[in-house]
Structure formats: C-alpha cells, structure tokens
PDB file of N, H, CA, C and O in Angstrom:
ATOM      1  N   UNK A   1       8.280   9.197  -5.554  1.00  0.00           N
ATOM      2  CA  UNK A   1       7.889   9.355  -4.167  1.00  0.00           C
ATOM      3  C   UNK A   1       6.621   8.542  -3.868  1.00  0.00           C
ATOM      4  O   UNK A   1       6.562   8.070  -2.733  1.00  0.00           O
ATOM      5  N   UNK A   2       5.562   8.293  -4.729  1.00  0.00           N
ATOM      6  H   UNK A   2       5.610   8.677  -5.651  1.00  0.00           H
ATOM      7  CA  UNK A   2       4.527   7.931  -4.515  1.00  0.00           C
ATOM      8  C   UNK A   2       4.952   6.205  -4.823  1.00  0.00           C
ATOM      9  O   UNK A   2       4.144   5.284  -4.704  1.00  0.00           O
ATOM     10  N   UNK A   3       5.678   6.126  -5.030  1.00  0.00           N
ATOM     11  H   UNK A   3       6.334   6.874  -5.127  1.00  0.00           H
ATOM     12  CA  UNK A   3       6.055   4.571  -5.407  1.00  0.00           C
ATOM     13  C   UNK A   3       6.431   4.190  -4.121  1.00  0.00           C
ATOM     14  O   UNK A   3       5.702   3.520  -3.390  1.00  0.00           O
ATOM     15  N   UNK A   4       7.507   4.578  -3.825  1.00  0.00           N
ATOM     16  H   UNK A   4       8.100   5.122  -4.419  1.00  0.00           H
ATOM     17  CA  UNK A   4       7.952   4.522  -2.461  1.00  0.00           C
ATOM     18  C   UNK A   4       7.091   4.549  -1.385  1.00  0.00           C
ATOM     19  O   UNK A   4       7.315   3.746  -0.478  1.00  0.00           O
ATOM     20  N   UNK A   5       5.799   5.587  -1.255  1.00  0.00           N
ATOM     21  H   UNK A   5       5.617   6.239  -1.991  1.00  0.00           H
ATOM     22  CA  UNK A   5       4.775   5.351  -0.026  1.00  0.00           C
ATOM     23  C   UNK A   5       4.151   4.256  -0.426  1.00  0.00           C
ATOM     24  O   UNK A   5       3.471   3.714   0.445  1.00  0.00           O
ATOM     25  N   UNK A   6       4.177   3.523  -1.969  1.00  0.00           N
ATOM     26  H   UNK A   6       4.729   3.963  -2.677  1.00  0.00           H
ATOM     27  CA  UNK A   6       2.985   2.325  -1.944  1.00  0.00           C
ATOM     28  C   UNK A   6       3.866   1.027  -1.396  1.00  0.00           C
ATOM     29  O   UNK A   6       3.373  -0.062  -1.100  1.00  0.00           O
ATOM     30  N   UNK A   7       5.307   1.383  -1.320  1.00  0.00           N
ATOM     31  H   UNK A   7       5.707   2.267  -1.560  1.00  0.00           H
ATOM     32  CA  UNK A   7       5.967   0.320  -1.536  1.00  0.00           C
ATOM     33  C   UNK A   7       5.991  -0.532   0.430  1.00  0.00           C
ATOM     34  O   UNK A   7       5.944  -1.687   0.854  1.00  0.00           O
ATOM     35  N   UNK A   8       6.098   1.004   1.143  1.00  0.00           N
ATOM     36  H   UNK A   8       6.136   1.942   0.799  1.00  0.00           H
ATOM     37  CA  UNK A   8       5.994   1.011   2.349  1.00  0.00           C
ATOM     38  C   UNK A   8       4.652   0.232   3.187  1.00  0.00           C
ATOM     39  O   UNK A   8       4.564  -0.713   3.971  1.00  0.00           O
ATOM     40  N   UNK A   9       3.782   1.096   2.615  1.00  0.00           N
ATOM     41  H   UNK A   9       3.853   1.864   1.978  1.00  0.00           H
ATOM     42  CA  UNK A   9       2.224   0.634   2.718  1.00  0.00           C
ATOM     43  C   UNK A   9       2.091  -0.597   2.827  1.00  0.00           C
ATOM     44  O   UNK A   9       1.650  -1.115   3.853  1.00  0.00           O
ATOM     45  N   UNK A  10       2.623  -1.569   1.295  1.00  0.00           N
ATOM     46  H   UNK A  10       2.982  -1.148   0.461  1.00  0.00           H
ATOM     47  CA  UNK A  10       2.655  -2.852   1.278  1.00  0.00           C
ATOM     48  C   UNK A  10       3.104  -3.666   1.950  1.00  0.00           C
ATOM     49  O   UNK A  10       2.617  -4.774   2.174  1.00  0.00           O
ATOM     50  N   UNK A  11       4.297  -3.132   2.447  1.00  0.00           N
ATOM     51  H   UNK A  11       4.693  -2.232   2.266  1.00  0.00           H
ATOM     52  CA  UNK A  11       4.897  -3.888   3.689  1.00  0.00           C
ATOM     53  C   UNK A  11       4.792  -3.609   4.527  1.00  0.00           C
ATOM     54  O   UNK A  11       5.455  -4.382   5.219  1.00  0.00           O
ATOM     55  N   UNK A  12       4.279  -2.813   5.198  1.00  0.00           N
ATOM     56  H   UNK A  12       3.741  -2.185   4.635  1.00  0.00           H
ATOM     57  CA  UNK A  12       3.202  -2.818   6.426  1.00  0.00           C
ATOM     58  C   UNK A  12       1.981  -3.447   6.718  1.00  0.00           C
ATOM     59  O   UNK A  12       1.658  -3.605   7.895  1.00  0.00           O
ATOM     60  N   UNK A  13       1.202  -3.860   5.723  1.00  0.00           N
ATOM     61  H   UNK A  13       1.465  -3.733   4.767  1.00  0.00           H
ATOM     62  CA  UNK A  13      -0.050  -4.586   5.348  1.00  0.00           C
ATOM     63  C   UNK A  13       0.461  -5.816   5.572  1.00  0.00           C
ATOM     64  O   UNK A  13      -0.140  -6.400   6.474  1.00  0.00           O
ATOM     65  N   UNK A  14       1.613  -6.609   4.939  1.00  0.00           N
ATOM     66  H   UNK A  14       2.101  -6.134   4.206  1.00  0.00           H
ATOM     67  CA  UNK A  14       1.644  -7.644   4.936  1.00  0.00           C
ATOM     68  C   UNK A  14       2.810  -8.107   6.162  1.00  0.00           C
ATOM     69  O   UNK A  14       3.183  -9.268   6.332  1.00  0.00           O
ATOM     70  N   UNK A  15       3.193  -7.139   6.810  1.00  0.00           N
ATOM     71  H   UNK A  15       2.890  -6.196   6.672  1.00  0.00           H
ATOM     72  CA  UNK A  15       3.758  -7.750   8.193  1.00  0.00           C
ATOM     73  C   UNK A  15       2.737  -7.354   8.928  1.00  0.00           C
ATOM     74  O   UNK A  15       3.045  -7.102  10.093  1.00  0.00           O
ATOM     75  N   UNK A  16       1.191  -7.157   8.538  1.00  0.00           N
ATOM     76  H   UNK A  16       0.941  -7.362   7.592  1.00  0.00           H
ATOM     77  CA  UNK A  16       0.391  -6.744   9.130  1.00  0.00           C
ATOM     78  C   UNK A  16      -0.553  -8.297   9.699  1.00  0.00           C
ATOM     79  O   UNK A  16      -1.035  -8.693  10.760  1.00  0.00           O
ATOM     80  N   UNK A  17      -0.433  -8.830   8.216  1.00  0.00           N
ATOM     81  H   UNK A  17      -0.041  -8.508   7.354  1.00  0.00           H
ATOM     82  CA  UNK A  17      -0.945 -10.109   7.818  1.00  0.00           C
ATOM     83  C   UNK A  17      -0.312 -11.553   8.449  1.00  0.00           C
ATOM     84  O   UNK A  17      -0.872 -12.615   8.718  1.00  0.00           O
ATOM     85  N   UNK A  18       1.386 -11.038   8.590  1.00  0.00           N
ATOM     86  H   UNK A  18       1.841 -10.175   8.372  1.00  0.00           H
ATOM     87  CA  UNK A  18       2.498 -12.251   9.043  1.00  0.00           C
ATOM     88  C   UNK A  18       2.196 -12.225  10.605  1.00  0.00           C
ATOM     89  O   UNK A  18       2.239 -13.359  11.081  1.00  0.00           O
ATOM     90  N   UNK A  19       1.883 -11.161  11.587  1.00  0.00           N
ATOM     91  H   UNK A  19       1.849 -10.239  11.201  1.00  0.00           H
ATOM     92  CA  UNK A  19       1.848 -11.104  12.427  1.00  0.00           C
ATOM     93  C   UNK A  19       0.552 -11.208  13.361  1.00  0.00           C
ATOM     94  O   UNK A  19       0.630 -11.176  14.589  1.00  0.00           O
ATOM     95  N   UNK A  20      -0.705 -11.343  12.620  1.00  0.00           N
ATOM     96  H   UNK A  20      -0.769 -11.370  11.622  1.00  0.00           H
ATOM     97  CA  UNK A  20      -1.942 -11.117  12.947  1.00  0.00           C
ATOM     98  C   UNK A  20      -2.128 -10.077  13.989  1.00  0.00           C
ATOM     99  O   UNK A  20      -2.762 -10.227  15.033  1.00  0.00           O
ATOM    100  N   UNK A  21      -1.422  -8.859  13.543  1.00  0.00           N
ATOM    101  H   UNK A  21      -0.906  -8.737  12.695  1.00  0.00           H
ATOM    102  CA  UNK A  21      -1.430  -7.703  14.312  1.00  0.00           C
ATOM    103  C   UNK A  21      -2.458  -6.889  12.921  1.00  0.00           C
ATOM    104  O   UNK A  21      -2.296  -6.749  11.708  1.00  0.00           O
ATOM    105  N   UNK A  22      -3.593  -6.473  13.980  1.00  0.00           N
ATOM    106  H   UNK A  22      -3.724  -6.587  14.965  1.00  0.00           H
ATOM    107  CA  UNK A  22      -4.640  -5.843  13.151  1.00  0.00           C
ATOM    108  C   UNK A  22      -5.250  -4.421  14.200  1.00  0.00           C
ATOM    109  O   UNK A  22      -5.970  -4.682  15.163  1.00  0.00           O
ATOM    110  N   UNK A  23      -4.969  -3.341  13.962  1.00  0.00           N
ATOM    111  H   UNK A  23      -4.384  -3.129  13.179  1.00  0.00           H
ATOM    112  CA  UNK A  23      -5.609  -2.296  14.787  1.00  0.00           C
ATOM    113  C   UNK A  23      -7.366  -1.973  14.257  1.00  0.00           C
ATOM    114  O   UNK A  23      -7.611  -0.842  13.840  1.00  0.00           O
ATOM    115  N   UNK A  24      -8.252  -2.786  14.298  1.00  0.00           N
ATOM    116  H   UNK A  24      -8.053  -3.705  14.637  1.00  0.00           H
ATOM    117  CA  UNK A  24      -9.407  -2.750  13.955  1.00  0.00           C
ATOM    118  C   UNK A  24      -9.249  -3.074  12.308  1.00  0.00           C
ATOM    119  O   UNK A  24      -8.917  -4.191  11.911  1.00  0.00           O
ATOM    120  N   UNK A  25      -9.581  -1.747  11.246  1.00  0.00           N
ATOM    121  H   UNK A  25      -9.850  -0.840  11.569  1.00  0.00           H
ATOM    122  CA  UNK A  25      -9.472  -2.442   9.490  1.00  0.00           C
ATOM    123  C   UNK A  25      -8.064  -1.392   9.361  1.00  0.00           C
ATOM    124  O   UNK A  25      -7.671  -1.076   8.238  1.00  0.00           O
ATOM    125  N   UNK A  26      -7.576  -1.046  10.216  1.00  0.00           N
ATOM    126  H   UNK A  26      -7.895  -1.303  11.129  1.00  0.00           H
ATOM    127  CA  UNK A  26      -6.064  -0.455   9.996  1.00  0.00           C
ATOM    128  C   UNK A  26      -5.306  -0.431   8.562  1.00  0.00           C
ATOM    129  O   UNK A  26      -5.150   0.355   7.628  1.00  0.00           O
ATOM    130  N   UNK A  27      -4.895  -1.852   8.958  1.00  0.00           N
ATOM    131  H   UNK A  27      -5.022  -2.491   9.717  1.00  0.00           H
ATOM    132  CA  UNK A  27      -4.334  -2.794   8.029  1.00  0.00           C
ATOM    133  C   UNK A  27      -4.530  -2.561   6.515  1.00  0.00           C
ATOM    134  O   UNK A  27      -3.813  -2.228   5.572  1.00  0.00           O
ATOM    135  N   UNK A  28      -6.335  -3.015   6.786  1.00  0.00           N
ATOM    136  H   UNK A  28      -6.918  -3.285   7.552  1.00  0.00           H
ATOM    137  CA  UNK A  28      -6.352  -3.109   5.824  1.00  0.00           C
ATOM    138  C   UNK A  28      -6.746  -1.493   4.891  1.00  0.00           C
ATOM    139  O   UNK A  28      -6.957  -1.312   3.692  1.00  0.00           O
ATOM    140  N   UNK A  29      -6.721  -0.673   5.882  1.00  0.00           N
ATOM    141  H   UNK A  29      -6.549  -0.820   6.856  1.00  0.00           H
ATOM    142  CA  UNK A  29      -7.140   0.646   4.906  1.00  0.00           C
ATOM    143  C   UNK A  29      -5.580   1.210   4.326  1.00  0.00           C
ATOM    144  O   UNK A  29      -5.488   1.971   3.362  1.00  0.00           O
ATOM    145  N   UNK A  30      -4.436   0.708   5.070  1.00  0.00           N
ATOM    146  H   UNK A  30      -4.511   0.090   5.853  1.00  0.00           H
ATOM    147  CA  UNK A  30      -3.059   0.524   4.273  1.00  0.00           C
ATOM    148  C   UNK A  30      -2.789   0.115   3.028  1.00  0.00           C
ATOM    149  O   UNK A  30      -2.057   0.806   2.320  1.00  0.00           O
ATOM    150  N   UNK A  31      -3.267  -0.919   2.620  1.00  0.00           N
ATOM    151  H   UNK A  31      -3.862  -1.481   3.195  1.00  0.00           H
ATOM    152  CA  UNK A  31      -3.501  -1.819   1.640  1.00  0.00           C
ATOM    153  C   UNK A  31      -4.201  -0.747   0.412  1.00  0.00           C
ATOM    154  O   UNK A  31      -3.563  -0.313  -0.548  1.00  0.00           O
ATOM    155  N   UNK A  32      -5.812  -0.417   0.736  1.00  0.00           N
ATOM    156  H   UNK A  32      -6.329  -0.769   1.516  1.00  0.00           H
ATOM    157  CA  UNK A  32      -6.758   0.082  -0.062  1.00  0.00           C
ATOM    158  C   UNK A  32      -5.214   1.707  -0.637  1.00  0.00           C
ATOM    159  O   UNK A  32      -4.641   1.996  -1.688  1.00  0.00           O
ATOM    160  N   UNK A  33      -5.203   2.084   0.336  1.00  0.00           N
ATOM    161  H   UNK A  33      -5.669   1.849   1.190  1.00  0.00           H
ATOM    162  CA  UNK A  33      -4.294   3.091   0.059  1.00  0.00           C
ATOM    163  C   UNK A  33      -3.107   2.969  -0.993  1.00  0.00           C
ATOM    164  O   UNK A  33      -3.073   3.571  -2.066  1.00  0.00           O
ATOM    165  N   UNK A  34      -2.037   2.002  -0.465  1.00  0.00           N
ATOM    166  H   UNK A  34      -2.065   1.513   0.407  1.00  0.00           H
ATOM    167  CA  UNK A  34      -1.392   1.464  -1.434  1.00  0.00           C
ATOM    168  C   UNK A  34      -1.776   0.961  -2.672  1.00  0.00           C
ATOM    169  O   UNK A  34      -0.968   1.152  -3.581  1.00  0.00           O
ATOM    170  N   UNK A  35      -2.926   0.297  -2.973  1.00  0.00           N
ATOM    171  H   UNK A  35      -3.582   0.143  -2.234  1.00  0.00           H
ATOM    172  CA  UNK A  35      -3.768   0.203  -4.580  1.00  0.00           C
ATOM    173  C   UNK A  35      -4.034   1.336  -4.909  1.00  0.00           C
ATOM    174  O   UNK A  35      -3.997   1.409  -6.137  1.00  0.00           O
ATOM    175  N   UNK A  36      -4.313   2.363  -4.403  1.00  0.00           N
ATOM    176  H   UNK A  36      -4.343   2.304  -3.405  1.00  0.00           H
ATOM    177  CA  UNK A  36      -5.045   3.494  -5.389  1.00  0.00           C
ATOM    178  C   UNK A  36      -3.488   4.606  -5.471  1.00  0.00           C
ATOM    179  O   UNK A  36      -3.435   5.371  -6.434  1.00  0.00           O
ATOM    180  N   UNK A  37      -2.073   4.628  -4.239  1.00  0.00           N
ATOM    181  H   UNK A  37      -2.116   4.007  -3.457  1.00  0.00           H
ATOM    182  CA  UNK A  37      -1.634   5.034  -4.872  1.00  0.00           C
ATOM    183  C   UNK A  37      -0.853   4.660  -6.693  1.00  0.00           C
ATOM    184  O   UNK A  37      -0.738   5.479  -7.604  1.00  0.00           O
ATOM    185  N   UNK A  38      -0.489   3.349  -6.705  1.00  0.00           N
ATOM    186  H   UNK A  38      -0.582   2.684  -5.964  1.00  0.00           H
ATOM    187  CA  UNK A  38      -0.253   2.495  -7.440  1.00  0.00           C
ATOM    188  C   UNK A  38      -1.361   2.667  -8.388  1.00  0.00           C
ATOM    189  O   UNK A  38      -0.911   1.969  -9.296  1.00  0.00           O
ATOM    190  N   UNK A  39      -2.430   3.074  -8.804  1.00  0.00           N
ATOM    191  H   UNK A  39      -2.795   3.641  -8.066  1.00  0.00           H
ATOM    192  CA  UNK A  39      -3.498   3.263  -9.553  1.00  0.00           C
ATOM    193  C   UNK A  39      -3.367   4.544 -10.031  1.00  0.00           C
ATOM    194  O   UNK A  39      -3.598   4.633 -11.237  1.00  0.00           O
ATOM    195  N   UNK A  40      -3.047   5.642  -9.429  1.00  0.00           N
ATOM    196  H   UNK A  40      -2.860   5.570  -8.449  1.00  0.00           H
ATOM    197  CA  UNK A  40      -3.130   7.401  -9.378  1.00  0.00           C
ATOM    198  C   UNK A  40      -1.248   7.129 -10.365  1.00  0.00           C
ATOM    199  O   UNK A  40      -0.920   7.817 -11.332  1.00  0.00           O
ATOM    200  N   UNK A  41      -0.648   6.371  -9.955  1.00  0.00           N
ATOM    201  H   UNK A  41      -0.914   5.812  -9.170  1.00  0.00           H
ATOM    202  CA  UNK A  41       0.719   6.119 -11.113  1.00  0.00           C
ATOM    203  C   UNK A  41       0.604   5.810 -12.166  1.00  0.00           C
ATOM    204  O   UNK A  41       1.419   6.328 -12.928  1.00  0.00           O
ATOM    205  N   UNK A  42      -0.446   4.812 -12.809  1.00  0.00           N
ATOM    206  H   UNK A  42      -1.108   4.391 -12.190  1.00  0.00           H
ATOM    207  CA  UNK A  42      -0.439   4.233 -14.179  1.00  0.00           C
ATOM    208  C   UNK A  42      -1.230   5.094 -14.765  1.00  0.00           C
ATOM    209  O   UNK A  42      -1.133   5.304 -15.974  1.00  0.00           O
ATOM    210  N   UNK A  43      -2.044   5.659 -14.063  1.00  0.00           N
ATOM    211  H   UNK A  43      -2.123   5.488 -13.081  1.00  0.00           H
ATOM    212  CA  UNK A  43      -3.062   7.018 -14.562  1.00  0.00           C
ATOM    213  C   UNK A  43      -2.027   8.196 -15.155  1.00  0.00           C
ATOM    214  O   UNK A  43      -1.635   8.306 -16.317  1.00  0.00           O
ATOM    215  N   UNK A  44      -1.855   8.649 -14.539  1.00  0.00           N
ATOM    216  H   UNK A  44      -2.174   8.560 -13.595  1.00  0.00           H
ATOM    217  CA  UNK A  44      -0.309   9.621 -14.561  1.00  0.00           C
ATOM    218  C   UNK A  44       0.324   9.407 -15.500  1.00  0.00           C
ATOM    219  O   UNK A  44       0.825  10.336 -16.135  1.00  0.00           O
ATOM    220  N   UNK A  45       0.522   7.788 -15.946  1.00  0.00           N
ATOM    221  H   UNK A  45       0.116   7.034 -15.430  1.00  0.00           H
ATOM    222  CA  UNK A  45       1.640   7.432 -17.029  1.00  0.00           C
ATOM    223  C   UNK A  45       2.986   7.287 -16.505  1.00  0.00           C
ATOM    224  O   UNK A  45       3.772   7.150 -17.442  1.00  0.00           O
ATOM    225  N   UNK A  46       3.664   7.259 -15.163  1.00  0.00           N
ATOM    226  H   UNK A  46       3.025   7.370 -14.402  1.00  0.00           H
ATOM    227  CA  UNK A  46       4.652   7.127 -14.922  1.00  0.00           C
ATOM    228  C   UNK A  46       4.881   5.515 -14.806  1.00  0.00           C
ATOM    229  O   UNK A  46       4.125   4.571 -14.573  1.00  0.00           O
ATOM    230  N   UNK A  47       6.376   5.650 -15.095  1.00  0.00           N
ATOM    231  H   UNK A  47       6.989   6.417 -15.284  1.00  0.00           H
ATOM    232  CA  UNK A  47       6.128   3.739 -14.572  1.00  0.00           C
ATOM    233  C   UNK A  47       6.775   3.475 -12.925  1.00  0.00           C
ATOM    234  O   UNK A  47       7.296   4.057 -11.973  1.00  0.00           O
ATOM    235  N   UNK A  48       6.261   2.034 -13.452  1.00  0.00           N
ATOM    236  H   UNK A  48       5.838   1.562 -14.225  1.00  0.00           H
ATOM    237  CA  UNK A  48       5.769   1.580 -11.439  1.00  0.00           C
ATOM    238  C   UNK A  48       6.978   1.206 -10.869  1.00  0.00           C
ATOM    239  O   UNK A  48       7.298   1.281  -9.683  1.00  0.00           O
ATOM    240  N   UNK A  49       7.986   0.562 -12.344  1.00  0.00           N
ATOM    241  H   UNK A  49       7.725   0.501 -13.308  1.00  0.00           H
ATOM    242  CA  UNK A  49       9.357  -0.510 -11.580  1.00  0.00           C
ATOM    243  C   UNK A  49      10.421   0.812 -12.109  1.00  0.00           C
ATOM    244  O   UNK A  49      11.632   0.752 -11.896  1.00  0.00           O
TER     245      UNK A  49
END
C-alpha cells in the first residue's frame, strides 16, 4: 500500500514538473513525501519492486 501511495506521489510531482503547474511548494512537498515513504519501506525491510 505504501508503495503504491509513493508510486502515485511520483507521478504527480512529475506531471507536476511536465506541466509547470506548481500550487506554491505543493509539488514539491509530494515529492519530499514520496522519498520518505520509499525510505519508511527499506527501513521496514520490505521490498520496493
């Protein structure tokens, strides 16, 4: 499940990036989010792929 919200995240960030659609640091607090869930996984020990 948590793979899946980082996976989302990421592609929101980066049609965030394709579109220069930015709601103030929006974007980019999507991004920060998606790294630390992706971080809180390898911690865990689960795998990512």
């Amino acid at each position: 499940m948590l793979y899946t919200i980082a996976i989302i995240l990421l592609i929101l960030w980066l049609l965030g990036l394709v579109t220069s659609y930015t709601l103030g640091g929006f974007i980019h607090i999507l991004l920060v989010i998606a790294i630390i869930v992706v971080i809180i996984k390898l911690i865990r020990g689960e795998k990512i792929l």
